[in-house]
DSSP file (Angstrom, degrees, kcal/mol; ACC not computed):
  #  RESIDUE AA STRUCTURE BP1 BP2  ACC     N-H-->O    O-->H-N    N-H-->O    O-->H-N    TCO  KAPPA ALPHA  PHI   PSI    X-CA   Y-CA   Z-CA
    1    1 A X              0   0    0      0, 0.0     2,-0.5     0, 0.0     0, 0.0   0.000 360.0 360.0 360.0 139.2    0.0    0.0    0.0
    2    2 A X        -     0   0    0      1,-0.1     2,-0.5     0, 0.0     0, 0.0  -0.612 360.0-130.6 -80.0 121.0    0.9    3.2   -1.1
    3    3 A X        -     0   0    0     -2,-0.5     2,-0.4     1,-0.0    -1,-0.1  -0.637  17.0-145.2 -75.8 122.5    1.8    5.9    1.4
    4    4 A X        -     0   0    0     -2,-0.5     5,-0.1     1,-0.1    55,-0.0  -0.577  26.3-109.9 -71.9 120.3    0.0    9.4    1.0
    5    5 A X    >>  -     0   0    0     -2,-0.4     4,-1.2     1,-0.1     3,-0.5  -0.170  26.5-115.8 -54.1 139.1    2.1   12.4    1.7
    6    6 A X  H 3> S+     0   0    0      1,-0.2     4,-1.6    53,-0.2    -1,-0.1   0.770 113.5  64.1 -45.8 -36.7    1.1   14.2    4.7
    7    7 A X  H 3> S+     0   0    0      1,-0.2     4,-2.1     2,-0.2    -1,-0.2   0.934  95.0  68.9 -50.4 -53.9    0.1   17.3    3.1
    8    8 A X  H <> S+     0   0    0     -3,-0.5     4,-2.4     1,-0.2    -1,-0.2   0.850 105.4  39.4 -46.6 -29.2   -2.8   15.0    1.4
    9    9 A X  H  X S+     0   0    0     -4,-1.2     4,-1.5     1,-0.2    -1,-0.2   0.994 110.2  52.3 -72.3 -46.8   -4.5   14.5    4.7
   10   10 A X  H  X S+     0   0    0     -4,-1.6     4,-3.3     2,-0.2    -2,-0.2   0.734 108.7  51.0 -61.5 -44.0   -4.2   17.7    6.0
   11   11 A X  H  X S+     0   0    0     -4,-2.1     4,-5.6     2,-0.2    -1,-0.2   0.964 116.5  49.0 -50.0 -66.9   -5.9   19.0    2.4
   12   12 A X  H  X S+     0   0    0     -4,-2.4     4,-2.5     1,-0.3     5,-0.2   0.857 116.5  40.7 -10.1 -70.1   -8.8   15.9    3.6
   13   13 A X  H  X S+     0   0    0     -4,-1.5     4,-2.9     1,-0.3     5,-0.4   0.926 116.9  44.5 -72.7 -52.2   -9.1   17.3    7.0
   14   14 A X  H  X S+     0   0    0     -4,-3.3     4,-2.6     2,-0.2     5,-0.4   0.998 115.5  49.4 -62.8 -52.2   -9.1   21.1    6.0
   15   15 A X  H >X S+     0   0    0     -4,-5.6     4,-1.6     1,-0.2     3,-0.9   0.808 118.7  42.7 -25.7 -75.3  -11.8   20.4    2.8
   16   16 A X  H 3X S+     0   0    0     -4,-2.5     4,-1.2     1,-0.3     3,-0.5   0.765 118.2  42.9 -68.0 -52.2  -14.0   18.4    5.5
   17   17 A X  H >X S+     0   0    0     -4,-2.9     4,-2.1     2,-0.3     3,-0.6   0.902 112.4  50.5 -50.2 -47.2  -13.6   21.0    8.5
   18   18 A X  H << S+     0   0    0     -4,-2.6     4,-0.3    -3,-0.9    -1,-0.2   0.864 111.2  53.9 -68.0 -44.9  -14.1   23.9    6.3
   19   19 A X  H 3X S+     0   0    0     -4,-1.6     4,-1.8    -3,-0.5    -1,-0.3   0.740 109.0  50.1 -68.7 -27.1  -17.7   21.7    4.9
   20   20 A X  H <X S+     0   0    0     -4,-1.2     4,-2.0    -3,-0.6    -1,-0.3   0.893 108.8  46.3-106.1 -34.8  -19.0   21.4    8.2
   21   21 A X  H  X S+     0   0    0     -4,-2.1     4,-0.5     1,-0.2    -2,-0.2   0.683 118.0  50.2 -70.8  -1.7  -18.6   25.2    9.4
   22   22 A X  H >4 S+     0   0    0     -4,-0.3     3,-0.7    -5,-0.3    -1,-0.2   0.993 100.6  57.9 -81.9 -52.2  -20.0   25.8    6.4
   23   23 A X  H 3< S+     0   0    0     -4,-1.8    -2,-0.2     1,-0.3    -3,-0.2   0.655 118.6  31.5   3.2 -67.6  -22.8   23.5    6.8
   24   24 A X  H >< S+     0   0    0     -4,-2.0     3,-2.6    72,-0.3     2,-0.6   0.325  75.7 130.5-113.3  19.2  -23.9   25.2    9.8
   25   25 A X  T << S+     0   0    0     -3,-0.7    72,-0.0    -4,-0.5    -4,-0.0  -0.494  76.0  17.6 -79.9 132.6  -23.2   28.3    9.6
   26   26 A X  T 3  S+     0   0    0     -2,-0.6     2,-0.5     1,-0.0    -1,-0.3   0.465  98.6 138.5  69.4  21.7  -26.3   30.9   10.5
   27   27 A X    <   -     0   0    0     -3,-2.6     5,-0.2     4,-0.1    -1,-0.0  -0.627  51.0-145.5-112.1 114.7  -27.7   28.0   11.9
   28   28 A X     >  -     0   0    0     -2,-0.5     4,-4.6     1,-0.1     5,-0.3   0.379  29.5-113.6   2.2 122.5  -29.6   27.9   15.0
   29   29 A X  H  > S+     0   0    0      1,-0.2     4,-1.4     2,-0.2    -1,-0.1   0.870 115.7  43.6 -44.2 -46.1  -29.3   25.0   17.2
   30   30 A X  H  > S+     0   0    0      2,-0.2     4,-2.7     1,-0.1    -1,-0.2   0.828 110.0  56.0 -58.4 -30.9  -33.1   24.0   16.7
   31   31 A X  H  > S+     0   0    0      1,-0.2     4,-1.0     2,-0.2    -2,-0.2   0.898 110.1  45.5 -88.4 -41.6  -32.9   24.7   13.1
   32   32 A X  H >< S+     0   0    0     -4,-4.6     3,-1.1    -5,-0.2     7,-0.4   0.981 108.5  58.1 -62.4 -38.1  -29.9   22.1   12.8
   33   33 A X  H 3< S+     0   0    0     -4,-1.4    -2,-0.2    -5,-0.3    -1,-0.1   0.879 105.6  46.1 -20.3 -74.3  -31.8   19.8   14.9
   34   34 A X  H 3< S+     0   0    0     -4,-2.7     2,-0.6     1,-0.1    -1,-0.2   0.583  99.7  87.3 -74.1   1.6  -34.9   19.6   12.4
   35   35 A X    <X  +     0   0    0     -3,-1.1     4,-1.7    -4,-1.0    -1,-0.1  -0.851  48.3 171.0-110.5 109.3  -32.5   19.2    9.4
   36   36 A X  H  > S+     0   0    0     -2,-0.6     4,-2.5     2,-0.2     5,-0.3   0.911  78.6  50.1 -54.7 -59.2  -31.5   15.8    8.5
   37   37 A X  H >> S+     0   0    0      2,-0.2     3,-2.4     1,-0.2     4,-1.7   0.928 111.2  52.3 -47.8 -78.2  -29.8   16.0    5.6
   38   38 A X  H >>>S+     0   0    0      1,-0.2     3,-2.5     2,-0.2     4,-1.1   0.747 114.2  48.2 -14.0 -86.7  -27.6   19.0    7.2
   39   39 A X  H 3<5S+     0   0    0     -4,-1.7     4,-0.4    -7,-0.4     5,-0.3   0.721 108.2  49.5 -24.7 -52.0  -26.9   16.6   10.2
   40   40 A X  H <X5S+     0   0    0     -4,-2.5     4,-3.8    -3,-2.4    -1,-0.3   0.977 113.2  48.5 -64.2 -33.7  -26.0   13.7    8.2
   41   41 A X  H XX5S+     0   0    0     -3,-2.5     4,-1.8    -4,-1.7     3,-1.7   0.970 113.5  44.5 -67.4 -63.0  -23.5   15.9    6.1
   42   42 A X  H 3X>S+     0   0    0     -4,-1.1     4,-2.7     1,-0.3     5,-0.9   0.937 109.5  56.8 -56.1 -18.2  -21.7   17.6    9.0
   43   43 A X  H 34<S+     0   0    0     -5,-0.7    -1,-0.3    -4,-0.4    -2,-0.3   0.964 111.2  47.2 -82.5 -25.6  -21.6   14.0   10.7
   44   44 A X  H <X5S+     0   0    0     -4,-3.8     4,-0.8    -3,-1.7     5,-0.3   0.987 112.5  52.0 -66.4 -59.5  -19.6   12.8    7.3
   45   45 A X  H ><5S+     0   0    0     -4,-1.8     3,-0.7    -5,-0.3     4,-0.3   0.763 108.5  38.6 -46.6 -49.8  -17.8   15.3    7.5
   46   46 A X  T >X5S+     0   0    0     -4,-2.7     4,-2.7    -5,-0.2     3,-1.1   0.729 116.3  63.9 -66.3 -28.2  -16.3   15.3   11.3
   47   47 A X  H 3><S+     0   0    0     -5,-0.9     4,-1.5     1,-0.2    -2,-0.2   0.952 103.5  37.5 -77.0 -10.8  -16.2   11.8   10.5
   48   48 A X  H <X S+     0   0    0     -4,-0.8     4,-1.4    -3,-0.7    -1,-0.2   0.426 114.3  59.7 -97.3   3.0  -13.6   12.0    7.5
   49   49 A X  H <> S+     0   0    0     -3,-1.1     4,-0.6    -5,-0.3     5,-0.2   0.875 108.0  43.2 -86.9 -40.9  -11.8   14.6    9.4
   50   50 A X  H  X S+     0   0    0     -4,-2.7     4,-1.9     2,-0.2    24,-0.2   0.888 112.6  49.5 -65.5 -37.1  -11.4   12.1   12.0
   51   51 A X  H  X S+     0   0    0     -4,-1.5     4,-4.8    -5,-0.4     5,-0.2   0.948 113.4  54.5 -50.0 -49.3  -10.4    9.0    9.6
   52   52 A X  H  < S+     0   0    0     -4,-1.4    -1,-0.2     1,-0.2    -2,-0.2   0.732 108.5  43.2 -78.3   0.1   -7.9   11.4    8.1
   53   53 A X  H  X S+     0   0    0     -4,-0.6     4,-2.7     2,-0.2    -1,-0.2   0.728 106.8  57.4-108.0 -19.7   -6.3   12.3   11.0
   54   54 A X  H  X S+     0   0    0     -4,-1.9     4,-2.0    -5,-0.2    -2,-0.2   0.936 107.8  48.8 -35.3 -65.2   -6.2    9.2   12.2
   55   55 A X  H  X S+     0   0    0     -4,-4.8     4,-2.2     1,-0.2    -2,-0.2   0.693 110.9  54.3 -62.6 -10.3   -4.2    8.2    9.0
   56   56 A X  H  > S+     0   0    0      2,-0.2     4,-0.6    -5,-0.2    -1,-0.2   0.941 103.5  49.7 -74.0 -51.7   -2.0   11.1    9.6
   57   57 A X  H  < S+     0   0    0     -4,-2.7     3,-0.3     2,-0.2     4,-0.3   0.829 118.0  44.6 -62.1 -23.4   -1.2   10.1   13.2
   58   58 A X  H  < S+     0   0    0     -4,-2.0     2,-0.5     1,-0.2     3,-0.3   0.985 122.9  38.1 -85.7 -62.6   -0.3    6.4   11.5
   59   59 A X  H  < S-     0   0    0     -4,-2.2    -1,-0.2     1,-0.2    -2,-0.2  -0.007 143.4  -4.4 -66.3  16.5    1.6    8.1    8.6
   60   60 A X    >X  -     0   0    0     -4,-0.6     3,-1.6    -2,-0.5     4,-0.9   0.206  55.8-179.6 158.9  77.0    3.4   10.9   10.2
   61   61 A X  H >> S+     0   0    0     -4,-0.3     3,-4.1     1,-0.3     4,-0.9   0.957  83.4  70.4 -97.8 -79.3    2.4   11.3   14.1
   62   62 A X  H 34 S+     0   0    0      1,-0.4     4,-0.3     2,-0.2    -1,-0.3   0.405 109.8  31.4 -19.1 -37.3    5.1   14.6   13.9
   63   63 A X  H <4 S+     0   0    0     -3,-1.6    -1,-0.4    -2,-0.5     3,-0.3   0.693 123.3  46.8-106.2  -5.3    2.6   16.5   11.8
   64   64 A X  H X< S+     0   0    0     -3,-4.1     3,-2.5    -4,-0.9     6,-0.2   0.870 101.0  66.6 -75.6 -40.1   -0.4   14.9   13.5
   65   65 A X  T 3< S+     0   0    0     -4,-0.9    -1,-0.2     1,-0.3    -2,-0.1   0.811  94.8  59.3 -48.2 -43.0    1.2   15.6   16.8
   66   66 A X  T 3  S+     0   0    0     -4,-0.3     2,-0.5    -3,-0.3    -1,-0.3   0.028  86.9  89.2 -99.2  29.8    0.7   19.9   16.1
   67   67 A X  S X  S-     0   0    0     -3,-2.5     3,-1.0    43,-0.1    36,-0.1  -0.928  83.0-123.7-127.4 131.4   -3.2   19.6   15.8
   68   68 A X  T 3  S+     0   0    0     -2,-0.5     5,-0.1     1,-0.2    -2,-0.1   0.041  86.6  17.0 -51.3 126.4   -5.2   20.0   19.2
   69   69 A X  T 3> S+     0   0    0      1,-0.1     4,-4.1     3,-0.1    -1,-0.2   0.555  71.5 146.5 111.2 -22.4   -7.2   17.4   20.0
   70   70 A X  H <> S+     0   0    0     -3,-1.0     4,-0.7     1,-0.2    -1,-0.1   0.563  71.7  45.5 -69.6  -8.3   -6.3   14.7   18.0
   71   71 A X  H  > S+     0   0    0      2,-0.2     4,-2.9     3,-0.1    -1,-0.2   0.827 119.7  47.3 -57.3 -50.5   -6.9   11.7   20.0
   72   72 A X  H  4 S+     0   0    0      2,-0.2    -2,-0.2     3,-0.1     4,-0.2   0.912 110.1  49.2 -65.4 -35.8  -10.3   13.2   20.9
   73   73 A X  H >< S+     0   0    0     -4,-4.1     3,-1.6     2,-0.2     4,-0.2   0.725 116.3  46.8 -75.3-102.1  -11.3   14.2   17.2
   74   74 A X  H >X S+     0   0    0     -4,-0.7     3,-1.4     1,-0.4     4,-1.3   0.304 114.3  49.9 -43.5 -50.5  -10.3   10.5   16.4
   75   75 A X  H 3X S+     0   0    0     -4,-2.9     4,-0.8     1,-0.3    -1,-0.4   0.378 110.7  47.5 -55.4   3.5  -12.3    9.3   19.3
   76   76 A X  H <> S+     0   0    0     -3,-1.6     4,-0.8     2,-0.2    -1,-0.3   0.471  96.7  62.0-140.1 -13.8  -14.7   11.0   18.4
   77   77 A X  H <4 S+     0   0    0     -3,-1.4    -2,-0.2    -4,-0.2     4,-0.2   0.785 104.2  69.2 -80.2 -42.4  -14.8    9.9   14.3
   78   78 A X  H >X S+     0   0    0     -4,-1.3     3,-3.3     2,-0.3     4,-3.0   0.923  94.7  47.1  16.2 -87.7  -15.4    6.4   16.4
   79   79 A X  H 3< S+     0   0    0     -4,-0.8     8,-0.4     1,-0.4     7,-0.3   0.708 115.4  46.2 -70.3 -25.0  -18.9    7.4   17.7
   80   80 A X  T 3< S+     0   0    0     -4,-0.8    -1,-0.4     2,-0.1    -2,-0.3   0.584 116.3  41.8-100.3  19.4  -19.8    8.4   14.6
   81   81 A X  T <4 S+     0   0    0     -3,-3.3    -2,-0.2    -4,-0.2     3,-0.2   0.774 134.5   6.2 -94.9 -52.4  -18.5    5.4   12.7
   82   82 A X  S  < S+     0   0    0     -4,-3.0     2,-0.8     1,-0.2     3,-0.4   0.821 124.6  44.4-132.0 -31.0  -19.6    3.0   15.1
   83   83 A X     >  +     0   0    0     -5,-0.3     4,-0.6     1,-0.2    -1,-0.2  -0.625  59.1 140.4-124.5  96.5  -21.5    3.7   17.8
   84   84 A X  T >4  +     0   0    0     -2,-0.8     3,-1.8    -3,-0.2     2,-0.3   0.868  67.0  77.6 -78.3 -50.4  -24.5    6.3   16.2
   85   85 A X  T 34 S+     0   0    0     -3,-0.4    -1,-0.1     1,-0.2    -2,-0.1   0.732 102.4  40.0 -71.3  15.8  -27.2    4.7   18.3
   86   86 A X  T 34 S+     0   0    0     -7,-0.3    -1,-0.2    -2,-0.3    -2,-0.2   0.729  86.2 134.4-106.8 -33.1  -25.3    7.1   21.3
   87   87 A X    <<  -     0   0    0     -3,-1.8     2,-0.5    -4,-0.6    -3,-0.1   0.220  42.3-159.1 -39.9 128.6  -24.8   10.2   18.8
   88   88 A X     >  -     0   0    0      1,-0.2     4,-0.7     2,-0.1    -2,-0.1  -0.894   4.3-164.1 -96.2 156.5  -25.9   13.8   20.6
   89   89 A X  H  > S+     0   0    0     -2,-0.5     4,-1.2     2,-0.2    -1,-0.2   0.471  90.6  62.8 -98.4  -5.5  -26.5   16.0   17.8
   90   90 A X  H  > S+     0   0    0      2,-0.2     4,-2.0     3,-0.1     5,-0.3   0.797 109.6  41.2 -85.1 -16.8  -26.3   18.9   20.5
   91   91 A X  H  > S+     0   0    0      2,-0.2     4,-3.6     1,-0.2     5,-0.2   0.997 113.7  53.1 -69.8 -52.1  -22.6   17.7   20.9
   92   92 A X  H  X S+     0   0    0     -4,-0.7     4,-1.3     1,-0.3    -1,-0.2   0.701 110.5  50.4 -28.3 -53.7  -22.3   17.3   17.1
   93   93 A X  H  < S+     0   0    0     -4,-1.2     4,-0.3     2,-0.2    -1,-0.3   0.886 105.4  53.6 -71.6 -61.7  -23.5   20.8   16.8
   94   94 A X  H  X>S+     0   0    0     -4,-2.0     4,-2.6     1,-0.2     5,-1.0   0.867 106.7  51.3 -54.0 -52.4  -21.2   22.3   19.1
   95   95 A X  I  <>S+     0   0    0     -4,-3.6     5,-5.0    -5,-0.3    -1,-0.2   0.976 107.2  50.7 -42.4 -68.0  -18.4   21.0   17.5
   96   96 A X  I  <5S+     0   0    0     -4,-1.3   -72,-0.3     3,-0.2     5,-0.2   0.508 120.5  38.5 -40.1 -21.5  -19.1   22.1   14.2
   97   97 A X  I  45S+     0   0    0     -3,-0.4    -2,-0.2    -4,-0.3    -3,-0.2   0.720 127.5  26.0-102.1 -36.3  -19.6   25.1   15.5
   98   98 A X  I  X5S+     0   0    0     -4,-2.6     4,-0.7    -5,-0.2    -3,-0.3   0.971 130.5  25.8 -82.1 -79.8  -17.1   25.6   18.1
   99   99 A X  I  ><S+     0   0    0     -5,-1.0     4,-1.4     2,-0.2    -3,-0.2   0.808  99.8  71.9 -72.8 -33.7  -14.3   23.4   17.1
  100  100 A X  H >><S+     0   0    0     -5,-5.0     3,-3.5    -6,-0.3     4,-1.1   0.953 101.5  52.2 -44.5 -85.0  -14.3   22.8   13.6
  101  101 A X  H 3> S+     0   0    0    -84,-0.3     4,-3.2     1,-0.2     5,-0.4   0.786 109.2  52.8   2.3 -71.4  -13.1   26.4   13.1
  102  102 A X  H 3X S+     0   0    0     -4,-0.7     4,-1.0     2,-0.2    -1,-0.2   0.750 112.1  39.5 -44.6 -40.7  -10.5   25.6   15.5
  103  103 A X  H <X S+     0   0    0     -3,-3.5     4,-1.4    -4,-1.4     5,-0.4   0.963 116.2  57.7 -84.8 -60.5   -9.2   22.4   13.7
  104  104 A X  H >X S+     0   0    0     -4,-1.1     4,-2.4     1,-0.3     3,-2.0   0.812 110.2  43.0 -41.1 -57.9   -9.7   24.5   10.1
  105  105 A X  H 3X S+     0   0    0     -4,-3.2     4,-1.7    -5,-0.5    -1,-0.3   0.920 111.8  48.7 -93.9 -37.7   -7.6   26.9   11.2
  106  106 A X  H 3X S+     0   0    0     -4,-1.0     4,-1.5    -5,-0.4    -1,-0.3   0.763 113.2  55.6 -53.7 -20.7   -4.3   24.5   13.1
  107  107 A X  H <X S+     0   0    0     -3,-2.0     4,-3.3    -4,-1.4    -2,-0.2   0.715 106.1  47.9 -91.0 -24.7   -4.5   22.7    9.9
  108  108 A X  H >X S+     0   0    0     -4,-2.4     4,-1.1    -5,-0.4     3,-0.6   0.981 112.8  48.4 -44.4 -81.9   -3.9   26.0    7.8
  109  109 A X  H >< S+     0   0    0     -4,-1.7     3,-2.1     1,-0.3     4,-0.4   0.865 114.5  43.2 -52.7 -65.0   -1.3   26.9    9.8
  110  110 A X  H >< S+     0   0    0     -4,-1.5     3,-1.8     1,-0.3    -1,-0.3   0.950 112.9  51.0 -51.8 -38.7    0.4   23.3    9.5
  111  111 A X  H X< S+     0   0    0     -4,-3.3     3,-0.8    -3,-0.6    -1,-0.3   0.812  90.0  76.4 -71.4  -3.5   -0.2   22.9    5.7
  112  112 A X  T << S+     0   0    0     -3,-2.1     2,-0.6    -4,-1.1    -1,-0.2   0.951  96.6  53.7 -51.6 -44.4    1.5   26.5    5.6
  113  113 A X  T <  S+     0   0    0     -3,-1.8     2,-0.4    -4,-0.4    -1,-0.3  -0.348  97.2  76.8 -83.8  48.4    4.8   23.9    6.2
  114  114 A X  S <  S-     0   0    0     -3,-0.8     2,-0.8    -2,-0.6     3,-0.1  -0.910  86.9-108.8-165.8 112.9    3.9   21.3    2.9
  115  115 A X        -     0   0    0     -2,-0.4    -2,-0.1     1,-0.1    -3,-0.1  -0.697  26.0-107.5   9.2  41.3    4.8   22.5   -0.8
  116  116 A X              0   0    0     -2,-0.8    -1,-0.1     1,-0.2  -109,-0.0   0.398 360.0 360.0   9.1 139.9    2.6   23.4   -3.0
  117  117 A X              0   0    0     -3,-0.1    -1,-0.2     0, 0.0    -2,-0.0   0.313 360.0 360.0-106.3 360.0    2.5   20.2   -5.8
């Protein structure tokens, strides 16, 4: 199996972060609440943020190492991978509103250090 350059994940993780503030942005907690579709997308989304950073930490723990969080965003791509019948969507929400941001913007910073292709 072919190893992916680090930069590729980080690309992953910023697309996916970026999709979920986007997602919810100027919405209300109730109004996310009554939208499915919305829900499911930001919950693929945290969830590929979490796969890729996962793969990062296996393929390069040095650059996984300088974004916050990452054993909890991984743990946390977990509960939506596998255990949904637990999923809060008010946690879901908060994240996506409150943290994604957070991740988008530590993974800027780190891909600042990655080449242009």
């Amino acid at each position: 199996m072919t190893q992916r350059d680090p930069g590729v994940y980080l690309e992953d993780i910023e697309y996916c972060a970026d999709a979920a503030v986007r997602y919810t942005a100027g919405y209300s907690l109730a109004q996310y609440l009554a939208d499915d579709k919305t829900r499911a997308a930001v919950e693929r989304m945290l969830e590929i943020c979490g796969e890729a950073l996962r793969q990062l930490d296996r393929a390069a723990p040095d650059v996984a190492s300088r974004i916050p969080y990452t054993r909890e965003i991984i743990g946390f791509r977990n509960i939506l991978a596998h255990g949904y019948a637990e999923l809060d969507h008010h946690k879901v929400y908060a994240i996506a509103v409150i943290h994604a941001p957070e991740l988008l913007a530590a993974v800027r910073t780190t891909l600042k250090e990655f080449p242009e292709p």
